[in-house]
C-alpha positions as CSV (number, residue, x, y, z in Angstrom):
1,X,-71.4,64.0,44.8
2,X,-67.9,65.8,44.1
3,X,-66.6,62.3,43.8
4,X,-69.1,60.7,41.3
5,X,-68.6,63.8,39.4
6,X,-64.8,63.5,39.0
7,X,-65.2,59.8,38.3
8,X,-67.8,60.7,35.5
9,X,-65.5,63.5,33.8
10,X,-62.1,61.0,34.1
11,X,-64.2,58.1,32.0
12,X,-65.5,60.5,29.4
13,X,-61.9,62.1,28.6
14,X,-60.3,58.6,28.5
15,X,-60.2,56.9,25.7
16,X,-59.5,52.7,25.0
17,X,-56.0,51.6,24.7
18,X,-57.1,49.9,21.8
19,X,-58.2,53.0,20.1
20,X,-54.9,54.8,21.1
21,X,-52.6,52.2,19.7
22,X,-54.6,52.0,15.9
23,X,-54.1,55.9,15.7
24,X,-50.3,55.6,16.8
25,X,-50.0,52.8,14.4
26,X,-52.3,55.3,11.5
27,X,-49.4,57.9,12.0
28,X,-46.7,55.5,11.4
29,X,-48.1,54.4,8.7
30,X,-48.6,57.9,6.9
31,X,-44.9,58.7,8.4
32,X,-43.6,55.6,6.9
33,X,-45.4,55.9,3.6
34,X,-44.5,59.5,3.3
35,X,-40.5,58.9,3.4
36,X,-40.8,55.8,1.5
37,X,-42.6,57.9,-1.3
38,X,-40.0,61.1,-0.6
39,X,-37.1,58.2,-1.2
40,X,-38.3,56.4,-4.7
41,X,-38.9,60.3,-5.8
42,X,-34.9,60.9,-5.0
43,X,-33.8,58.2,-6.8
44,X,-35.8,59.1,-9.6
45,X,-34.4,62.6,-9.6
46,X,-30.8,60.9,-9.1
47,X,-31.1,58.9,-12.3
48,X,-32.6,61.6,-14.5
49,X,-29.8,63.3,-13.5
50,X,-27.3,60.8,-14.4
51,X,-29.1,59.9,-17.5
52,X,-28.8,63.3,-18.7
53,X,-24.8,63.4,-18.0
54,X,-24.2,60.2,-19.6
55,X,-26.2,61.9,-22.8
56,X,-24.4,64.4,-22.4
57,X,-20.9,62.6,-22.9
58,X,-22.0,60.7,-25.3
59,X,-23.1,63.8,-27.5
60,X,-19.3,65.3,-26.9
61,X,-18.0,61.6,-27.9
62,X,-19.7,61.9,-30.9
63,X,-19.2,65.8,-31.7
64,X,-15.5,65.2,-31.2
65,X,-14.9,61.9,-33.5
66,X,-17.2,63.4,-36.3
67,X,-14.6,66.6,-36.0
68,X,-12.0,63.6,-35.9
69,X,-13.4,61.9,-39.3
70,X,-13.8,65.4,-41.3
71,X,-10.0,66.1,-40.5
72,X,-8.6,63.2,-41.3
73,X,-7.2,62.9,-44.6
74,X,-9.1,59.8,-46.8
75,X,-7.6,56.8,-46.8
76,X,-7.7,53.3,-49.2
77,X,-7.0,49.7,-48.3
78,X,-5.9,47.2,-50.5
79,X,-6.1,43.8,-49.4
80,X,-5.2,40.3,-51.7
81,X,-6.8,37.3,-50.8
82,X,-3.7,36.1,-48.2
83,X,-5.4,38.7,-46.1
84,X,-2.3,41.1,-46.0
85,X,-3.5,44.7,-46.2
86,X,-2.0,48.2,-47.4
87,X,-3.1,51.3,-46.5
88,X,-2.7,54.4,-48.5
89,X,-3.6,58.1,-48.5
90,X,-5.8,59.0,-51.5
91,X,-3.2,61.0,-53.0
92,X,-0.3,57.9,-53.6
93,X,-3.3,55.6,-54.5
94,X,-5.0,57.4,-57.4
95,X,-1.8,58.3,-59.4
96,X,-1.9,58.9,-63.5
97,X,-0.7,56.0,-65.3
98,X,2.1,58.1,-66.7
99,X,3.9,58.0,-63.2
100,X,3.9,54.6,-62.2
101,X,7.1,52.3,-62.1
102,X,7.0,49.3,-63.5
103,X,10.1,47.4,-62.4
């Protein structure tokens, strides 16, 4: 009797291989979906973050040649039609007829 009962309680607590292995396959494939979702998250997070540096150069880029262009003293290019250009400050190129040589 001690026997049958032993044998009864052993069958009832084991379970089918077949059933074992499709859980241990279920938690792989949670484990495996959770670190492939964790990873796509990072590089999203890693691109933001560059994006947002790159921005941020470009910004000082721009600050620093609009700086550039409102110091810089205006400027006028004559060119003929040989393609040979001359570049003057404001200043020489708008001069009162009065000072102009005429050789």
């Amino acid at each position: 009797m001690r026997k049958a009962r032993r044998l009864g309680e052993g069958d009832a607590r084991k379970r089918p291989f077949v059933w074992r292995m499709a859980a241990a396959f279920a938690m792989a494939a949670c484990l495996i979906a959770v670190v492939q979702l964790a990873l796509v998250e990072h590089r999203q997070r890693e691109r933001t973050i560059a994006l947002r540096e790159e921005r941020q150069r470009i910004a000082a880029d721009l600050a620093s040649v609009k700086k550039s262009a409102a110091e810089s003293e205006p400027v006028v290019v004559l060119e003929n039609a040989d393609g040979t250009r001359v570049i003057m400050d404001l200043d020489s190129a708008v001069q009162p007829a009065s000072l102009r040589n005429y050789d």
